[in-house]
N, C-alpha and C positions, 0 to 999 in steps of 0.2 A: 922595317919590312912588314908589308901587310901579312897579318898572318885568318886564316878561314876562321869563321866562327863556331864555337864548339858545337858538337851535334845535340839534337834535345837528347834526354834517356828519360821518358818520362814513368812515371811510377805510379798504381793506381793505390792511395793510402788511407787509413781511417782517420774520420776528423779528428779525432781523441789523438790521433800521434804526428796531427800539421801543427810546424812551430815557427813564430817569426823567424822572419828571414829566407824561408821559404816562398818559390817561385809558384805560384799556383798558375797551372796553365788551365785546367777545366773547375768545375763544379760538377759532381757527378748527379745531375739532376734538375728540373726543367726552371727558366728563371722564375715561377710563380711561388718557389719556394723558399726563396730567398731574395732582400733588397738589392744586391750589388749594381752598380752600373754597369761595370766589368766585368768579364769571365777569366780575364788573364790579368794576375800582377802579383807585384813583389810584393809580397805580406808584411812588411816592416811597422804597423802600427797595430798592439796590441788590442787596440780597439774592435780594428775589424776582428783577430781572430774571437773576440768574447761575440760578436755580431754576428759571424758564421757556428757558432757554439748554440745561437739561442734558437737555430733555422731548424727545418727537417734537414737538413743538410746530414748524410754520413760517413760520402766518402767523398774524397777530391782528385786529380790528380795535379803530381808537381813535376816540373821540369828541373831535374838534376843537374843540368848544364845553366842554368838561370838562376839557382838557388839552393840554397842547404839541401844536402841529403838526407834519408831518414838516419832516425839513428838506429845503429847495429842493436840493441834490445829492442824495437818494434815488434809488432807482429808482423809476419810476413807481406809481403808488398808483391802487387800484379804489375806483371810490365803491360805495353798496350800488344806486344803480340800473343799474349796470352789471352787479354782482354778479347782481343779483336776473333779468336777462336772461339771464345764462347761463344762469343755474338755469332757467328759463325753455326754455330751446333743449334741454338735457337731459333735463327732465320732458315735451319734448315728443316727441324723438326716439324715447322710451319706449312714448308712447303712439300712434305709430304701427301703426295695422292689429294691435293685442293677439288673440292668437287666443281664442278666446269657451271662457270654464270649463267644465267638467263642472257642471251644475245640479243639484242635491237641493234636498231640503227641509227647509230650515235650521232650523228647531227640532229635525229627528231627527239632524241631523247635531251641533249645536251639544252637546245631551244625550250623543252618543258621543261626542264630543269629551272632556266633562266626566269619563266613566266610563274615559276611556283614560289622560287626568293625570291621576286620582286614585291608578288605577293604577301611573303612574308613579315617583309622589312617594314611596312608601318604600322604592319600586327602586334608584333613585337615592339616596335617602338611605343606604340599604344599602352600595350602592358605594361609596360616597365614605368610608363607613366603614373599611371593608376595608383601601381605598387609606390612609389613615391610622393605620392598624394595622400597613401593611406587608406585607397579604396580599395577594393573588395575585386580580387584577379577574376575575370571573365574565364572561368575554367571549361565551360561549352567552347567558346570562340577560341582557345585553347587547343583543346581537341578537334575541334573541326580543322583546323590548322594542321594538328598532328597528323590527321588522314589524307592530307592533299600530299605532305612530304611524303609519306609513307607510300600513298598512288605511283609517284615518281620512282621514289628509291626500288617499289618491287622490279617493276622493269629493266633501271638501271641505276644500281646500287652507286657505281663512281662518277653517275654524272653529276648527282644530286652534289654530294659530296665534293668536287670538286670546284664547281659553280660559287656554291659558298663558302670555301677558299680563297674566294678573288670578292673579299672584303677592301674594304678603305678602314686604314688604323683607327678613324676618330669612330666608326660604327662598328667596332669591334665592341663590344660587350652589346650590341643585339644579335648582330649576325655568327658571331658565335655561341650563342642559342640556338640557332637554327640549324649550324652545323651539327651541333652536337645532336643535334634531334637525329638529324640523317646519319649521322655513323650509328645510333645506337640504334635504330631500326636496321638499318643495315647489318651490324652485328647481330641484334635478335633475329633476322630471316638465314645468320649462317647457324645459330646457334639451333635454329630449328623451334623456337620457340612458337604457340600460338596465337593467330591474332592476335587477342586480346591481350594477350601480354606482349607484344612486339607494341601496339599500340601506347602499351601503359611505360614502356621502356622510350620511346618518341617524348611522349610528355613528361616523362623526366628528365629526358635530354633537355628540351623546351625551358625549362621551369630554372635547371638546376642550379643557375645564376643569378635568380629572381632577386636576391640579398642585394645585389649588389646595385639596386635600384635606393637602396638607402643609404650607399657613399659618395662622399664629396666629388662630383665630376673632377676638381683641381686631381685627386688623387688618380681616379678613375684613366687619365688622361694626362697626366705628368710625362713629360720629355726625359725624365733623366730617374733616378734614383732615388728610393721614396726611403724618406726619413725611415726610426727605427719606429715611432708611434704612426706615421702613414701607413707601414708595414702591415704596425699591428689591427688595424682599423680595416684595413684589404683583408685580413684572414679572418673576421667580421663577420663575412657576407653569408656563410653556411646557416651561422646561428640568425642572424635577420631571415635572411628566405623563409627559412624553417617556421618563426616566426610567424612572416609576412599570411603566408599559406596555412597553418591553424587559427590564424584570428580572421582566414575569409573564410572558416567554418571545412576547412579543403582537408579528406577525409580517406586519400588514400597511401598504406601505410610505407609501399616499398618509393614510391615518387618524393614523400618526404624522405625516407630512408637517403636516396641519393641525393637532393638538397643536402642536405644536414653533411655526409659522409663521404662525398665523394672526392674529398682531398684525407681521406684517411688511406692509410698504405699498410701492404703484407707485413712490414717487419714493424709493426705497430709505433711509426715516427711521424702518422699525419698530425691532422688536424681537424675538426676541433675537437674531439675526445680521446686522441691516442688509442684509437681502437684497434686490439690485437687482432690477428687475423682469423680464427674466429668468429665473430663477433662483429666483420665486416658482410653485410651483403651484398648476393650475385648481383641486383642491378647496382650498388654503388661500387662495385668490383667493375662493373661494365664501364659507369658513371668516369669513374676515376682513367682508364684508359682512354676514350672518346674526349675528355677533357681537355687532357695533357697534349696527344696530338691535333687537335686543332687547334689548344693553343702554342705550341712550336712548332708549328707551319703557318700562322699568322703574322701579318707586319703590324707588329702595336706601334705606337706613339714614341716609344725610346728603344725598340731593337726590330731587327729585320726578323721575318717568317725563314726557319730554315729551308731547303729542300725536301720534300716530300719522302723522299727515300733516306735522308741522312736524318730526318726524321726518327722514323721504325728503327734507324740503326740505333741508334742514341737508345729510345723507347727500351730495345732487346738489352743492352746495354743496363740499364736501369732495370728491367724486369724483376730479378730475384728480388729485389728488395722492395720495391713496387706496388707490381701488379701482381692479379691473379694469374699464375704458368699456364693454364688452361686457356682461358678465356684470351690471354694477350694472342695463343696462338693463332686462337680463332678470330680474332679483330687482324693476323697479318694476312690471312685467309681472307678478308672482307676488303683491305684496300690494296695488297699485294707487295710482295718486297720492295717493287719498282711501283709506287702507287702512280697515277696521271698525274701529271706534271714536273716527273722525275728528270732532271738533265743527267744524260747514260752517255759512257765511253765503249763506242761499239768497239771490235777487232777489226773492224775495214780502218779505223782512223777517224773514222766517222763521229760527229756527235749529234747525238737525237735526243729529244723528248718523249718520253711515253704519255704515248694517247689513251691509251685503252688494256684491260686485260682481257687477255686468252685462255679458253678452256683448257685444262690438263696440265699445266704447268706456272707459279708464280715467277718464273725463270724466265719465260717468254712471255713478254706481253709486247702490242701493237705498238709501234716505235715509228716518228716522223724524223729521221734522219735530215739535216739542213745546214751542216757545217764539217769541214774538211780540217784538221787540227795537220793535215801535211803542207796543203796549199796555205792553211790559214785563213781563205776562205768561203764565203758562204756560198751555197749550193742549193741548185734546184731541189725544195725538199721532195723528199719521196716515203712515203708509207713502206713499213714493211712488218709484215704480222709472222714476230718470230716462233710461231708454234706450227706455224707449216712446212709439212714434209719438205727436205730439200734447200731449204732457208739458208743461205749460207754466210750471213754477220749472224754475230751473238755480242753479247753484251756482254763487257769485259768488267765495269768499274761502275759507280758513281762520279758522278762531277761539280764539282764547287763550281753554284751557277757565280759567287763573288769574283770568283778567277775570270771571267769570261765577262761579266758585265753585260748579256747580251739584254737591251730593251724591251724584247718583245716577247720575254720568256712567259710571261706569263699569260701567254694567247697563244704563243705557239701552238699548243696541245687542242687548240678547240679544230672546230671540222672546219 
């Protein structure tokens, strides 16, 4: 007789108490930190667990139904609906009293958007050139660049953003440059920072991967699983940038600061100097946020870009140990709980994409409804901007755009 398969019970554990035989269902923490090909598997070769020992890696979780349980002397152990509460308490504290965007009109802004990365893209391609020749980074044509992003992002912070989102895997390590430029400007105009320093926080974004113009593209660009010396040769690229940029004479302190530090973390387990929290600075506090979400919302060469919104969750998730509490709030504040191009489970049954945010609330932002999860489906889409009076869906859920397969998700959300 067939009998049902057992339910997960998963556990969130410290790595210090994961032991073969153990079902690892997550990695608490984003793949840049770790080799693995996989996020899910039965831990049966002592190898790996010395392999996950040598990462930032600190917590995991495991599936109790799939594998060993902890053992009863552990430290205590978070279930995921405890988990899923903090997360909870985080993305709520976020969305406390949001002060309301600059509004345009997002087809003109989304079109400049497009004319400003296009621009970008062989700017950057240039650079990185340079830097791997050994010449001397064009830090004028640099900044001149950082101000045409920053023209865009003042107007509208999620177009800019979201535009260079919609990378090709194999120009991921340019166009994630440019991302990064526009979230961290866009962070510095929530953080209230001054020009000049929203400026100098842009071309740190810009720069902050420069290193990695001095690794092997095989590695750069690998389909699958990078050896344990590929690994180590990827977490390289701080100390090259770093590098790169004092022997082109480049002389300002906080821009190196985020090169160099922006894969260091609060609970002092980055990299490259283990630096305690402390001893981490605000822009490589910023650096290190803007990093991580563009790069897990991006489709690299061996894994898919998550959802934008399962994203921030993950991100809050990972926070304590992380990021800076402050600053991450103010980065949910800058691309919203539901960022653009979030696939939402309305209350009509409805499934939408968010387009756009709305003043006054992270709760409600502008959502393109297009698909019926009763009839199964698709539907004349239709707009509807959940922060106005009398709106009667709301948004119920995230949704796994993998469950749905839908092709054109990632156009959905443009005007």
């Amino acid at each position: 007789m067939l009998r049902p398969a057992p339910l997960s019970v998963l556990k969130r554990i410290a790595l210090s108490d994961l032991r073969p035989g153990m079902y690892v269902q997550e990695l608490c923490g984003s793949w840049m930190e770790h080799p693995f090909w996989r996020a899910q598997f039965l831990l049966d070769d002592p190898a790996d667990l010395a392999r996950l020992r040598a990462t930032s890696i600190r917590e995991v979780w495991i599936d109790t139904a799939r594998g060993r349980d902890v053992d009863p002397a552990a430290a205590p152990t978070l279930s995921r609906a405890q988990a899923d509460r903090e997360v909870e308490r985080t993305l709520q504290q976020a969305a406390a009293a949001p002060p309301a965007p600059v509004r345009a009109d997002l087809a003109a802004e989304i079109e400049r958007a497009r004319r400003v990365v296009g621009e970008a893209r062989p700017a950057v391609i240039s650079m990185f050139n340079h830097a791997r020749l050994g010449r001397a980074v064009d830090v004028d044509g640099a900044t001149a660049l950082v101000d045409r992003i920053r023209g865009a992002v003042r107007s509208s912070p999620t177009a800019v953003i979201s535009v260079a989102r919609l990378k090709q895997a194999d120009e991921y390590t340019f166009m994630h440059s440019v991302a990064v430029s526009g979230l961290m400007i866009a962070l510095a105009q929530q953080l209230g920072l001054s020009d000049d320093d929203t400026r100098e926080a842009g071309l740190a974004g810009l720069l902050h991967d420069i290193g990695k113009a001095r690794i092997d593209n095989a590695i750069l660009n690998k389909p699958a699983a990078l050896t344990d010396a590929e690994f180590g040769a990827m977490r390289r690229h701080p100390e090259l940038g770093h590098a790169i940029l004092t022997q082109s004479g480049f002389a300002q302190p906080r821009v190196l600061d985020v090169v160099l530090h922006h894969h260091e973390r609060i609970d002092g387990n980055g990299y490259p100097d283990a630096l305690p929290a402390d001893r981490i600075g605000t822009f490589a506090r910023m650096g290190a946020i803007c990093d991580v979400y563009d790069a897990i919302t991006s489709t690299r060469a061996y894994k898919p870009g998550w959802d934008p919104s399962e994203a921030v969750r993950k991100m809050a998730e990972w926070a304590p140990s992380h990021f800076d509490a402050q600053l991450f709030q103010a980065f949910v504040k800058t691309v919203g709980i539901y960022p653009v191009g979030s696939l939402v489970q309305m209350a009509s049954g409805r499934l939408g994409v968010v387009i756009d945010q709305c003043g006054g609330s992270l709760l409600t932002p502008k959502v393109r409804v297009f698909y019926s999860t009763r009839s199964q489906l698709r539907i004349a889409p239709e707009v509807i901007d959940l922060s106005r009076p009398g709106t009667q869906d709301r948004i119920v859920g995230r949704e796994d755009p993998a469950r749905w397969q839908f092709p054109d998700l990632d156009t959905l959300w443009l005007p």
